[in-house]
N, C-alpha and C positions, 0 to 999 in steps of 0.2 A: 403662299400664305405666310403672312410673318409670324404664326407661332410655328407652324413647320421650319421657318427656316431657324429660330431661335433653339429649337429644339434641337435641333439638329447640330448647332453649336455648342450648345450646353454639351450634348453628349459625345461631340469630337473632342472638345481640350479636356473632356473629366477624362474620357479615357483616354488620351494620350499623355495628359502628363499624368496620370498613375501606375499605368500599365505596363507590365516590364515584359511583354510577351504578346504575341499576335492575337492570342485566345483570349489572352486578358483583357484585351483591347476590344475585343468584337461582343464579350459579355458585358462590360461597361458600359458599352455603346448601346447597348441594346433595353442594358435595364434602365440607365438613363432617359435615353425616347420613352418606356415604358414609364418613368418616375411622370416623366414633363408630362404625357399624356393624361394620365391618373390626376394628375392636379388640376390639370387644366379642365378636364370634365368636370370637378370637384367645384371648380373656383367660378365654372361658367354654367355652373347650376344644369349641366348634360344628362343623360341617364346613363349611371354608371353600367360599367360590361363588367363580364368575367372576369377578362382580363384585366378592368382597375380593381376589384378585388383581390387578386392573388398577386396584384402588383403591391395593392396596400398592405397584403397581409406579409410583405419582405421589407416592413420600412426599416428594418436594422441594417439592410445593405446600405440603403438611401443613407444613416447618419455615417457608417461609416464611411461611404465618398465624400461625405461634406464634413466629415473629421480630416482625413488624409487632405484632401484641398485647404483646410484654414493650415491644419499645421505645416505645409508644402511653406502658405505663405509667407506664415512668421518667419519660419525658417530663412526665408531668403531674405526680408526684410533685415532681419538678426543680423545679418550678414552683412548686408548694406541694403540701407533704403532706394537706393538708385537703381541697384538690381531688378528690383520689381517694373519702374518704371521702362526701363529695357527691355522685360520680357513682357508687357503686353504691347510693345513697338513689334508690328509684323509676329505674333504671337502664335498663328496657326501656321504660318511658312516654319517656325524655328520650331515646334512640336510635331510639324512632317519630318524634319531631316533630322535623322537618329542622332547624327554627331548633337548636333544642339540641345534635341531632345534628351539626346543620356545626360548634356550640362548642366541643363535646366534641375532635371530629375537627381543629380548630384547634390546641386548646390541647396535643392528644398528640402538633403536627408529622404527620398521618393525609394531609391534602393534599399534602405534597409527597414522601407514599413511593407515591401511586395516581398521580400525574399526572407 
């Protein structure tokens, strides 16, 4: 399905370019899926579960990932606008392999909003 697969993207790059740790990564990933789900039942008029309830009722986690993602952006943009267009060339290759990833995660200031 193409909201499965969307979903599933949305919640690889949030958590990997946020996540400075493998836990970190697997709780992003997860509330993520859970955010896309909750919406998507929402948006496609589903009968909401339990779990879109208790998903909805953490939507301050939700603004914080989409606070740390805009300022990642700027951040790089800031830096140079050409930057950005680089990191979304091959984007999930460069957020698998650490070296890249910690650069990414460097250059968007990502270090010192996890740590």
């Amino acid at each position: 399905k193409i909201g499965e697969e969307l979903a599933f993207k949305l919640a690889f790059r949030v958590a990997y370019l946020l996540a400075s740790t493998n836990e970190e990564q697997m709780k992003i990933f997860k509330d993520m899926k859970n955010f896309y789900s909750a919406r998507s039942n929402i948006v496609h008029g589903s009968e909401l579960k339990k779990k879109d309830f208790e998903t909805i009722n953490r939507i301050e986690d939700l603004v914080d990932y989409v606070r740390r993602c805009l300022n990642a952006f700027i951040n790089i943009v800031r830096q140079d606008p050409k930057l950005l267009k680089e990191f979304y060339e091959d984007m999930d290759v460069k957020l698998i392999d650490e070296t890249e990833r910690k650069k990414i995660q460097e250059l968007a200031g990502i270090q010192a909003m996890v740590n």
